[in-house]
C-alpha positions as CSV (number, residue, x, y, z in Angstrom):
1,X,-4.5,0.9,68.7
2,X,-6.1,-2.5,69.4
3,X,-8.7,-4.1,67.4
4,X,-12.1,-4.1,67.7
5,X,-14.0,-6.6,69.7
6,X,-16.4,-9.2,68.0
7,X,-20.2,-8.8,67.7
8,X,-21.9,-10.8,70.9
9,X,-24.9,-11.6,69.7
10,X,-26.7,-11.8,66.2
11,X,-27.9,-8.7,65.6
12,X,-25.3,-5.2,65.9
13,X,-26.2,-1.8,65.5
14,X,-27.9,-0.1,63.9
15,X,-24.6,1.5,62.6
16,X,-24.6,4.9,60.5
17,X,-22.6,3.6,57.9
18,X,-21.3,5.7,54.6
19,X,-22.5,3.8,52.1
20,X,-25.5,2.1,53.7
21,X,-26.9,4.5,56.0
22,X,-28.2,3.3,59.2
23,X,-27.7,-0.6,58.8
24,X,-28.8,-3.0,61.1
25,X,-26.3,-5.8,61.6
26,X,-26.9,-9.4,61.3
27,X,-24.0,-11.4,62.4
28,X,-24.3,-15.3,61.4
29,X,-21.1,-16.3,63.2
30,X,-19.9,-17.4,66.2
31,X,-19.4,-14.8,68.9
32,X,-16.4,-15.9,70.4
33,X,-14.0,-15.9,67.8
34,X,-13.3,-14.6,64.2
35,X,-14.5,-17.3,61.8
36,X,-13.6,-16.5,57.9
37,X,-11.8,-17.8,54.8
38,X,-9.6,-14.7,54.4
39,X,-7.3,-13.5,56.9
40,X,-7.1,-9.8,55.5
41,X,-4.0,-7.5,56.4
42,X,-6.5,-4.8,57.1
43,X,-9.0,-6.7,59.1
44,X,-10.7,-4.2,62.2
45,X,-11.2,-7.6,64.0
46,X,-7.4,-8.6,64.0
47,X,-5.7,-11.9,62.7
48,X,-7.2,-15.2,62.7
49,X,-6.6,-18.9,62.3
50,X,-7.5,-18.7,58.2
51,X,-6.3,-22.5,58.1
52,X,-9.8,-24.0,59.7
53,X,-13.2,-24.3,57.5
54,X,-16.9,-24.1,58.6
55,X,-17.3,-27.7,58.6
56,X,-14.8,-27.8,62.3
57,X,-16.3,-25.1,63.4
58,X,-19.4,-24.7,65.8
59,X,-21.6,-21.8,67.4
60,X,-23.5,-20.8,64.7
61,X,-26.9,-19.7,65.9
62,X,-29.6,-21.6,64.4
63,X,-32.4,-20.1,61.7
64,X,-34.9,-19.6,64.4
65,X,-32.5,-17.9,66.4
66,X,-31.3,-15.4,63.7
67,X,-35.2,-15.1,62.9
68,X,-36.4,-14.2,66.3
69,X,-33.3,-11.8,67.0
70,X,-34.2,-10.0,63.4
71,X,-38.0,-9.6,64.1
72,X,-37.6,-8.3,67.8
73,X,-35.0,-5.7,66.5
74,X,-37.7,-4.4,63.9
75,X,-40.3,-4.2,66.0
76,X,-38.6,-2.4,68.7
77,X,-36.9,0.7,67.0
78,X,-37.7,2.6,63.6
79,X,-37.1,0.7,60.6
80,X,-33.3,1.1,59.4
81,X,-32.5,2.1,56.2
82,X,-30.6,-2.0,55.6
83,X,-30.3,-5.0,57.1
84,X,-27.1,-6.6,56.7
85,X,-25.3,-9.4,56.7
86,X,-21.9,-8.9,57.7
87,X,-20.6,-9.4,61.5
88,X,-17.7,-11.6,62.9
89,X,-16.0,-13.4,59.5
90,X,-17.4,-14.0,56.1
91,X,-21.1,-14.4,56.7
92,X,-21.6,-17.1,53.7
93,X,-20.1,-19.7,56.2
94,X,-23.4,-20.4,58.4
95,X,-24.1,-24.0,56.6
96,X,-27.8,-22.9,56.6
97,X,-27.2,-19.6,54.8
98,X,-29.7,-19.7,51.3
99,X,-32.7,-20.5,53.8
100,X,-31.7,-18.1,56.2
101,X,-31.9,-15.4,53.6
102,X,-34.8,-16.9,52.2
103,X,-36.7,-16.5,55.6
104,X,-35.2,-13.0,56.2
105,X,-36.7,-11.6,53.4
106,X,-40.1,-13.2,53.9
107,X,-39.5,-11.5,57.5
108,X,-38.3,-8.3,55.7
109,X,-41.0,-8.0,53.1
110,X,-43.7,-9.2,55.8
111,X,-42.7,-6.2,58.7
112,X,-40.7,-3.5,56.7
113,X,-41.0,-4.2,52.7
114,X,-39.0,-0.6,52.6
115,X,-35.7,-1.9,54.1
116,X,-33.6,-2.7,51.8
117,X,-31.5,-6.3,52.0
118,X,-27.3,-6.0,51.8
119,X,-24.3,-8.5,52.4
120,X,-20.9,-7.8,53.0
121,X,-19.2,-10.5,51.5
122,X,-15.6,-11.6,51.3
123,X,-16.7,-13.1,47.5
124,X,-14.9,-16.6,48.7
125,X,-17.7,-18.8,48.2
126,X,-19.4,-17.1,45.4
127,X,-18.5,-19.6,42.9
128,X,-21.0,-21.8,44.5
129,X,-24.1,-22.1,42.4
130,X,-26.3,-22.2,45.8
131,X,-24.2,-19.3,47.4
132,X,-24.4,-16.9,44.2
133,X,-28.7,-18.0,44.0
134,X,-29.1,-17.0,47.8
135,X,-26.8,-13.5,47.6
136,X,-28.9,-13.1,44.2
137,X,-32.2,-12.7,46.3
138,X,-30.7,-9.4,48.3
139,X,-31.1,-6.0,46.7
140,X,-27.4,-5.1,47.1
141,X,-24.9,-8.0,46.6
142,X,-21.9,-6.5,48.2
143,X,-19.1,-8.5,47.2
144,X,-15.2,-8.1,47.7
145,X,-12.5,-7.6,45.3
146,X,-9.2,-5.8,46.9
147,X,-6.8,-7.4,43.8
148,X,-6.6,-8.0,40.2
149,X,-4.2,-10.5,40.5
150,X,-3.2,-13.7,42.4
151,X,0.1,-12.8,44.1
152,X,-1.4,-9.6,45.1
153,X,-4.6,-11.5,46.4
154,X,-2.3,-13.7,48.3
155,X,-0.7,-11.0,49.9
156,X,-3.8,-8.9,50.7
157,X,-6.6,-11.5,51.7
158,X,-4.3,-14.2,52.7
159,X,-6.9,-16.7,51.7
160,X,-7.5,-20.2,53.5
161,X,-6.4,-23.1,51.6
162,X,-8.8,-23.9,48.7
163,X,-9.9,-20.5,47.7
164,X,-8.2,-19.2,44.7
165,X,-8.5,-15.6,43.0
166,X,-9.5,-18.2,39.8
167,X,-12.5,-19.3,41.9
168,X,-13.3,-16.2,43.0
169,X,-12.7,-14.1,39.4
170,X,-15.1,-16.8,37.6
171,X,-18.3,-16.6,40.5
172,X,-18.5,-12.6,40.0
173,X,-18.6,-13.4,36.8
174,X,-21.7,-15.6,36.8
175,X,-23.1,-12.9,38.9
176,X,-26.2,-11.8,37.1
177,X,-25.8,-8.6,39.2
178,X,-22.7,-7.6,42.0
179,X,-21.6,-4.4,43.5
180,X,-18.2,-4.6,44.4
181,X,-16.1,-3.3,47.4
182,X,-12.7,-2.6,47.2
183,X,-10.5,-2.1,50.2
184,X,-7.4,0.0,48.6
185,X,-4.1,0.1,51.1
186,X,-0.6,1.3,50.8
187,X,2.0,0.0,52.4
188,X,4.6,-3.0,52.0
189,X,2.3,-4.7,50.4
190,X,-0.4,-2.9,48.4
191,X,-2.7,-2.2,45.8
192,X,-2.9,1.4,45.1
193,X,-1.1,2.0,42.5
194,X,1.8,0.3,39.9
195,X,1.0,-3.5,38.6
196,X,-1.2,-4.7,41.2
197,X,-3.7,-1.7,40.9
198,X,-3.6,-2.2,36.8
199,X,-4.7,-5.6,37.4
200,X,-7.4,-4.8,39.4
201,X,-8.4,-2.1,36.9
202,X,-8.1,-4.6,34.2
203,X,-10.3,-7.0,36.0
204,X,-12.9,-4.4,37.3
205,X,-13.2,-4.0,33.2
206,X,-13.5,-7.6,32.9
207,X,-16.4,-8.3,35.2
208,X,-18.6,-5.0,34.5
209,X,-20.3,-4.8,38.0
210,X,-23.3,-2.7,38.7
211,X,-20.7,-0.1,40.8
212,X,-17.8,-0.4,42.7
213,X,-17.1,0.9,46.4
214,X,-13.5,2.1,47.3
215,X,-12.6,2.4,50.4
216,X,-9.4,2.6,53.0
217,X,-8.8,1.9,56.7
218,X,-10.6,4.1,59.4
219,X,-10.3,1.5,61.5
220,X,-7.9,-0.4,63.7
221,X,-5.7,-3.2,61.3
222,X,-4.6,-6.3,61.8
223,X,-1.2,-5.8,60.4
224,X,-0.1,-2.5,61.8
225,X,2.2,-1.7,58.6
226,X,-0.9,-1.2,56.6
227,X,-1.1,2.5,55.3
228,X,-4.3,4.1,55.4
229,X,-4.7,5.9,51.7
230,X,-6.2,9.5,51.7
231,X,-9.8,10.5,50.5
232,X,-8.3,12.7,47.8
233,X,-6.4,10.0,46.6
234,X,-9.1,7.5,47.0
235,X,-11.2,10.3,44.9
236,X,-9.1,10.9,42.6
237,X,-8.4,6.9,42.0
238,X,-12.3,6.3,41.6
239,X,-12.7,9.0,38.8
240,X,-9.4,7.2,37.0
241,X,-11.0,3.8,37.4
242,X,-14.2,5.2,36.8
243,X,-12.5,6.7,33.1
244,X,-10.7,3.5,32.5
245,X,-13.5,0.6,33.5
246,X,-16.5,2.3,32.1
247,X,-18.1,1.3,35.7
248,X,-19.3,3.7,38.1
249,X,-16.8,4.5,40.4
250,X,-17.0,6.2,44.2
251,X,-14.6,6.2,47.2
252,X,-16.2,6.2,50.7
């Protein structure tokens, strides 16, 4: 099964999504290729060149691009129940991205005050005071954590050079408020069960989030050894974690 294509434009959707309802998309990346920091075994969009940061990069549309694609999607079809920022890479990277969410919620509260704000966030530049005050602003902080460790986070996430689990472990944890996502996979390399899952169990304990979202492949993968996990197992792991972390706990 191939991968999925990238988002063309800036705004996606609205998809019907299980934890978000019907979310409209805002992609802040470049449409012709997969720009991010990770370089996930799991990724729906395939493999990418995780050795390059934002600063070589261009394509990014500009504020008053994202803003007139966001307002023209809202006044053209019923409010959706989110907007959110997600699209083709880790959506953090747009060098303008505290004033864009800024101006999307003025947008938001001025055309729709009902739809909820949401970002989908690989958590790799959350230890960046500006980047955790922008994400702070959006009524649900999405943020990843697939590993408790940093050999399983290497294996997993296959981070650009830079980004460390440290990094990453000590911004959630300045988070006044986070909702974390965890992608759980089985596999060669995985984090379902044995050491790697008690670390991420220990470190779920650790950072106390709001809730935590587990989740497995549906989609296509960019590593095509990746195991897809079960929704009884994924059930079954959420009321464990759920018993052992104190934190709610659902699988999706």
């Amino acid at each position: 099964m191939s991968v999925l294509k990238l988002q063309g434009d800036v705004i996606y959707g609205p998809i019907h999504s299980r934890r978000l309802g019907r979310s409209l998309g805002i992609n802040l990346l470049p449409t012709i290729h997969k720009l991010c920091t990770f370089d996930c075994i799991y990724c729906q969009y395939g493999s990418s060149d995780a050795g390059s940061m934002p600063e070589e990069h261009t394509g990014f549309p500009s504020l008053e691009t994202v803003l007139q694609s966001v307002e023209k999607a809202l006044s053209q079809q019923p409010p959706p129940n989110y907007l959110t920022f997600s699209g083709n890479g880790e959506p953090t990277l747009h060098p303008r991205f505290p004033e864009i969410v800024v101006e999307v919620r003025r947008l938001r509260d001025r055309m729709c005050p009902d739809v909820r704000l949401a970002i989908l966030s690989n958590s790799s530049r959350i230890h960046r005071s500006e980047i955790r005050e922008a994400v702070q602003q959006l009524d649900d902080p999405i943020m990843k954590l697939d590993a408790g460790d940093p050999a399983t986070f290497a294996q997993i996430n296959r981070p650009v050079p830079g980004v460390t689990f440290e990094k990453i472990i000590a911004g959630l944890a300045a988070m006044p408020r986070v909702i974390i996502q965890s992608m759980i996979v089985d596999g060669p390399l995985q984090n379902a069960e044995g050491e790697a899952h008690e670390a991420w169990l220990s470190t779920l304990a650790q950072l106390s989030p709001e809730k935590v979202q587990v989740y497995s492949t549906e989609r296509p993968v960019a590593q095509t050894e990746v195991e897809r996990v079960s929704k009884a197992t994924l059930e079954e792991l959420a009321r464990n974690a759920e018993k052992r972390t104190g934190v709610p706990v659902r699988a999706y």
